[in-house]
FIKOLDO-652047 format. One line per field, with one value per residue: y, x, z of N, C-alpha, C in turn; residue number from 1; chain. Coordinates in steps of 0.02 Angstrom, whole numbers, plus 50000, padded with zeros to 5 digits. Layout:
! FIKOLDO-652047
n_y Y, ...
n_x X, ...
n_z Z, ...
ca_y Y, ...
ca_x X, ...
ca_z Z, ...
c_y Y, ...
c_x X, ...
c_z Z, ...
pos NUM, ...
unit A, ...
! end
This chain:
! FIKOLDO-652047
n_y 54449, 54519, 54644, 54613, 54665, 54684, 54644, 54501, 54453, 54293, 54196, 54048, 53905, 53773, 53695, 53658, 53767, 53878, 53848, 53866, 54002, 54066, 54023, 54102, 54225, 54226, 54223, 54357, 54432, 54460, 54460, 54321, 54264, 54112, 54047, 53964, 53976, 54106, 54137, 54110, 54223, 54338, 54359, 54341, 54441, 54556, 54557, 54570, 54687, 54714, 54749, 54729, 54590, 54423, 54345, 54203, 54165, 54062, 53987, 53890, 53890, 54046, 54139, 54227, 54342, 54391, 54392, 54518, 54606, 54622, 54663, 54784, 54869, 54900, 55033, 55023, 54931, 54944, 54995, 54927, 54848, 54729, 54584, 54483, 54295, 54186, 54051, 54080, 54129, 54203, 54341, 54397, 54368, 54428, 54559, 54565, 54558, 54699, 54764, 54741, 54786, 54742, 54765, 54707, 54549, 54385, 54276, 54106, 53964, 54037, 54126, 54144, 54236, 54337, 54350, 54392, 54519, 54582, 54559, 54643, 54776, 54819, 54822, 54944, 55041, 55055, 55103, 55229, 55237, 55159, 55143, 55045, 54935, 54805, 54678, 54530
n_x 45600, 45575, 45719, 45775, 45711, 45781, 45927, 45969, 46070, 46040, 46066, 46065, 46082, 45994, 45949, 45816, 45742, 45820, 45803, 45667, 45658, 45730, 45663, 45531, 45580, 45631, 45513, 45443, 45518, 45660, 45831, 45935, 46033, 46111, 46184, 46272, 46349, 46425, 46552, 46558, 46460, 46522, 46638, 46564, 46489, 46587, 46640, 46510, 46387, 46227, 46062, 46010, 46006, 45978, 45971, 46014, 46039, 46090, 46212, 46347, 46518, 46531, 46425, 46290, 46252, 46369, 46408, 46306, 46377, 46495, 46488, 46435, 46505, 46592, 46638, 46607, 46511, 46404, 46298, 46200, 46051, 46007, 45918, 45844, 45819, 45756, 45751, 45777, 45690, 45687, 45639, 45781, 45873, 45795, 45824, 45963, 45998, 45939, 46024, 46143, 46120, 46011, 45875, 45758, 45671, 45624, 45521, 45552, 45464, 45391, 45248, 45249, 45193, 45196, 45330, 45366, 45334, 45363, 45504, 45486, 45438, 45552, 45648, 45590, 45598, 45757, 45730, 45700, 45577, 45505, 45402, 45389, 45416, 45324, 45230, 45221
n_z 49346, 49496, 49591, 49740, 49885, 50019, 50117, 50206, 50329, 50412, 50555, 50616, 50714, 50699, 50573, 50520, 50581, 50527, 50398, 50371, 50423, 50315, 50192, 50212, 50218, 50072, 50010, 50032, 49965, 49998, 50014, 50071, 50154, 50246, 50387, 50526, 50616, 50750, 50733, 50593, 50583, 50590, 50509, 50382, 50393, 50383, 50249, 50180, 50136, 50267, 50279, 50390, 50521, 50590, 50728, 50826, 51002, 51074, 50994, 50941, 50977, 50973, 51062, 51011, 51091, 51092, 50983, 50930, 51023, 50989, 50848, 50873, 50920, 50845, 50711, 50601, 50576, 50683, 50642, 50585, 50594, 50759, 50757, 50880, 50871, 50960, 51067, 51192, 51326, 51416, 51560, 51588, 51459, 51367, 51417, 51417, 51295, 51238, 51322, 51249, 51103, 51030, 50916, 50931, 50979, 50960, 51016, 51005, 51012, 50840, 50764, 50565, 50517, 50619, 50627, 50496, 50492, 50581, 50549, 50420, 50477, 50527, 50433, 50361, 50427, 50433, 50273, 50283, 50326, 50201, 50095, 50009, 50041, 50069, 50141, 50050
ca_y 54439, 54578, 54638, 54580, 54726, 54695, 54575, 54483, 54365, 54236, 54167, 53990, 53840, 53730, 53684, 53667, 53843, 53919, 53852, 53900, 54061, 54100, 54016, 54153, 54294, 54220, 54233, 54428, 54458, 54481, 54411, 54299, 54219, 54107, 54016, 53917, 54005, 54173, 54161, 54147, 54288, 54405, 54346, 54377, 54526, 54616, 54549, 54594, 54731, 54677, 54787, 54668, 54518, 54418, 54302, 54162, 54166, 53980, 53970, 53842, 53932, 54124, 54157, 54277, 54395, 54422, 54425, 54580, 54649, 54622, 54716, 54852, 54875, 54899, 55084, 55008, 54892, 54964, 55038, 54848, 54831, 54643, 54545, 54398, 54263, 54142, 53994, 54105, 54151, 54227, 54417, 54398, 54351, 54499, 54617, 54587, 54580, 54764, 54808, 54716, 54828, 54710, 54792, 54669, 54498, 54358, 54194, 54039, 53955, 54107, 54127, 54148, 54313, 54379, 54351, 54445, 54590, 54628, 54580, 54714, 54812, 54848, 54856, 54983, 55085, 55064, 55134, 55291, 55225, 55172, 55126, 54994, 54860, 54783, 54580, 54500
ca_x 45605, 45593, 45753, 45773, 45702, 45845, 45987, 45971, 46093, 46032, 46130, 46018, 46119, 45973, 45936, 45728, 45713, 45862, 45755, 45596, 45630, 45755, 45616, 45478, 45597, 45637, 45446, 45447, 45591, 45735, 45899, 45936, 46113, 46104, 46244, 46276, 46409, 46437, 46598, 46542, 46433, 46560, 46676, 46518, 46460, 46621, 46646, 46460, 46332, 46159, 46023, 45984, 46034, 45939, 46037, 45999, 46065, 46114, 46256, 46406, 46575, 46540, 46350, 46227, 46242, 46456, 46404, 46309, 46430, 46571, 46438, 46403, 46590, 46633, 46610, 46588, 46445, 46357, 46228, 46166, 46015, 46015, 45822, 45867, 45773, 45781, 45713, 45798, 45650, 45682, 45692, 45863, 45907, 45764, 45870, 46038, 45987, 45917, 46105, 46192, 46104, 45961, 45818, 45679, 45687, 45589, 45544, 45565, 45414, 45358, 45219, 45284, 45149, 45228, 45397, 45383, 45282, 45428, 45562, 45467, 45446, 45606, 45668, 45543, 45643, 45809, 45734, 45667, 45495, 45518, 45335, 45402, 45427, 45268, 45215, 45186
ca_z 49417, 49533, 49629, 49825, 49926, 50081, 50118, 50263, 50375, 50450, 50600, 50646, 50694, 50674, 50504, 50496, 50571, 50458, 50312, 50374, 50404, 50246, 50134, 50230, 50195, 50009, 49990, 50035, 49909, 50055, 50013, 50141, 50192, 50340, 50417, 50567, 50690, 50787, 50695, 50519, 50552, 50590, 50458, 50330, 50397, 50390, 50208, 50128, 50165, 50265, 50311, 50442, 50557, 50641, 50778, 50875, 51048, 51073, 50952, 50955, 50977, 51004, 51053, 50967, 51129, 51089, 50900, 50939, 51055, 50937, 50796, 50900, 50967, 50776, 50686, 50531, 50589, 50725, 50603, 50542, 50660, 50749, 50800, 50903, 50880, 51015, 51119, 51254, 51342, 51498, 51545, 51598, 51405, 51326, 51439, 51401, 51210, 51229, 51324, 51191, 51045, 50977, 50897, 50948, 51010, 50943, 51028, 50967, 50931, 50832, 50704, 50529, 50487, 50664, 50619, 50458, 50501, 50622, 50495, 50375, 50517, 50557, 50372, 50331, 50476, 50383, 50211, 50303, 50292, 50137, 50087, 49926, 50094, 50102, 50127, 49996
c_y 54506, 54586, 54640, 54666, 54739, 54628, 54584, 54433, 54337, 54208, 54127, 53941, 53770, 53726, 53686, 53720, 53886, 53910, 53879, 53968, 54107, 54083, 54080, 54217, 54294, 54274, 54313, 54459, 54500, 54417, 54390, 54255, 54171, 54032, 54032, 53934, 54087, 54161, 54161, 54209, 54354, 54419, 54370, 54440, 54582, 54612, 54552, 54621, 54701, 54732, 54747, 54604, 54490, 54362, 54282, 54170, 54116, 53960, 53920, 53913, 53984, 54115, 54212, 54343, 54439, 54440, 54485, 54640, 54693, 54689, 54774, 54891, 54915, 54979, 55078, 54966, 54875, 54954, 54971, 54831, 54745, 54631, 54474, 54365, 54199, 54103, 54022, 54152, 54225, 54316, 54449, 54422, 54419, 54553, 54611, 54588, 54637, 54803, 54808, 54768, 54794, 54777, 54790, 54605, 54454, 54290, 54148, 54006, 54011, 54086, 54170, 54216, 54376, 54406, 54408, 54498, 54614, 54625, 54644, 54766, 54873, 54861, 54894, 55044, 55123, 55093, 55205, 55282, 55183, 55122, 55057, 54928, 54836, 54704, 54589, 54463
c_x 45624, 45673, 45714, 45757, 45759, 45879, 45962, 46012, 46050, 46057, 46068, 46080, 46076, 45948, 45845, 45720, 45766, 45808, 45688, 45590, 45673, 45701, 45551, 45514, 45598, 45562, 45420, 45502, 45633, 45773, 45899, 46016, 46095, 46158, 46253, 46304, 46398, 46497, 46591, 46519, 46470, 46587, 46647, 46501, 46521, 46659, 46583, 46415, 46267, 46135, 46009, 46025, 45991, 45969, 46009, 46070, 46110, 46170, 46321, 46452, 46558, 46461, 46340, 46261, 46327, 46450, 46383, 46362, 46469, 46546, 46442, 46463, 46618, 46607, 46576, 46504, 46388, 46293, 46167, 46094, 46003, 45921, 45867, 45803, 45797, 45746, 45733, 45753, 45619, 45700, 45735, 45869, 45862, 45819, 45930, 46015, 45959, 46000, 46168, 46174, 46044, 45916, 45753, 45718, 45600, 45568, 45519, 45511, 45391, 45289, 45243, 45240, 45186, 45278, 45418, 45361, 45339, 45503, 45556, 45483, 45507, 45659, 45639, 45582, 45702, 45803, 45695, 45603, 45508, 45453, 45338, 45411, 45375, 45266, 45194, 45114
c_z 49450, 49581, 49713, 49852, 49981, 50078, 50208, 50297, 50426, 50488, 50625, 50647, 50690, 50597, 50471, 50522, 50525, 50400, 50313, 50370, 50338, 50202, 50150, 50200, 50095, 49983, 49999, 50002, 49960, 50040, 50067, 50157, 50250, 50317, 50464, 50647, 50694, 50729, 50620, 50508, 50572, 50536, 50395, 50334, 50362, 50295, 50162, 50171, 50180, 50277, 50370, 50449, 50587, 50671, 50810, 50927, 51063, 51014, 50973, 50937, 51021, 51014, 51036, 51010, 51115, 51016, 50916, 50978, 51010, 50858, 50826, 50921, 50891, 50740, 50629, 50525, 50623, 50686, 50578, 50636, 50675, 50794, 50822, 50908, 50912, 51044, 51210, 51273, 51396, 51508, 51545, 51501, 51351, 51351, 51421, 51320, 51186, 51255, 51268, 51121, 50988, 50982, 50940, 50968, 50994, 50996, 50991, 51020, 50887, 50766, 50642, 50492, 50549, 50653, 50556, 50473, 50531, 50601, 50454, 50424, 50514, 50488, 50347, 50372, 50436, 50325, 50245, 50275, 50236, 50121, 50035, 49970, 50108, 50099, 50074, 50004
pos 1, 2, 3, 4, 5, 6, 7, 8, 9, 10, 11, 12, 13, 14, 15, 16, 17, 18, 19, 20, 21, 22, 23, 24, 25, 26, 27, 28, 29, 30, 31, 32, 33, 34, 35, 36, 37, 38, 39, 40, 41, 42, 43, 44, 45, 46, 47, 48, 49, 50, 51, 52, 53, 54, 55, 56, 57, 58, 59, 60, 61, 62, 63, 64, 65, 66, 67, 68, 69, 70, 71, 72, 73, 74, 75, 76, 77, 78, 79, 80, 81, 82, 83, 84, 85, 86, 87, 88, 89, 90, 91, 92, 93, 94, 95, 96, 97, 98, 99, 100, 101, 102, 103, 104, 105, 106, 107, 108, 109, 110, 111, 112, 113, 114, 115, 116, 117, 118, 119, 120, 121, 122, 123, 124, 125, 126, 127, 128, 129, 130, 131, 132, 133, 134, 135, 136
unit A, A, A, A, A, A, A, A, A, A, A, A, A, A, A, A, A, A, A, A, A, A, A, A, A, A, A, A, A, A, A, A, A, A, A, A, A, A, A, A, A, A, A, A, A, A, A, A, A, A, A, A, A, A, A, A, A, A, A, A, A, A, A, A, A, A, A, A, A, A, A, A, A, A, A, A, A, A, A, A, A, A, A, A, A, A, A, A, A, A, A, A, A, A, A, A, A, A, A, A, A, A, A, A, A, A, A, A, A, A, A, A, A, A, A, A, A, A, A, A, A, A, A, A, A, A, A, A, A, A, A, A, A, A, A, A
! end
């Protein structure tokens, strides 16, 4: 079995797109974490290394938009680039997720060839290019 090309959290608090899209990343050999809250994913983040986040907006407790904050606020964890993926459509919610420090910004419905191309994407960034990130 090949090793995982990148680690990825996952921050979904619904359960059929958490699995949908950790089973899409599985399938491109990216570790994948995903759990439920803004506050788990601080708690995880600041306790194991990701190359990546990708954060839904709509969270119970803390939302997505204070998770990044709180990321970006941090020296240690700036550097972790975040993709929000969201049902939060509007350009209000693209714009503050470009002030906040997202990457990209997905919406929710997405297509699952879209979604990776710009997961790779943007982990291909993180390895300085690094040409060994391709779809499967």
């Amino acid at each position: 079995m090949k090793a995982p090309l990148a680690r990825v959290l996952t921050v979904e608090d619904h359960p059929e797109i958490g699995d949908l899209m950790r089973a899409a990343l599985t399938r491109a050999r990216i570790e994948t974490a995903l759990i439920t809250t803004g506050e788990e994913a601080l708690a995880v983040v600041r306790e194991q290394p990701f190359d990546l986040i990708l954060l839904d907006i709509a969270l119970p407790g803390v939302s997505g938009l204070d998770v990044c904050r709180q990321l970006k606020a941090d020296k240690t964890l700036r550097h972790i680039p975040v993709i929000f993926v969201s049902g939060q459509t509007s350009k209000a919610y693209h714009d503050e997720a470009r002030r906040v420090g997202a990457v990209d910004f997905i919406e929710k419905p997405f297509e699952l060839p879209d979604f990776l191309a710009r997961v790779m994407g943007q982990l291909r960034l993180q390895t300085n290019g690094g040409t060994q990130l391709e779809l499967s």
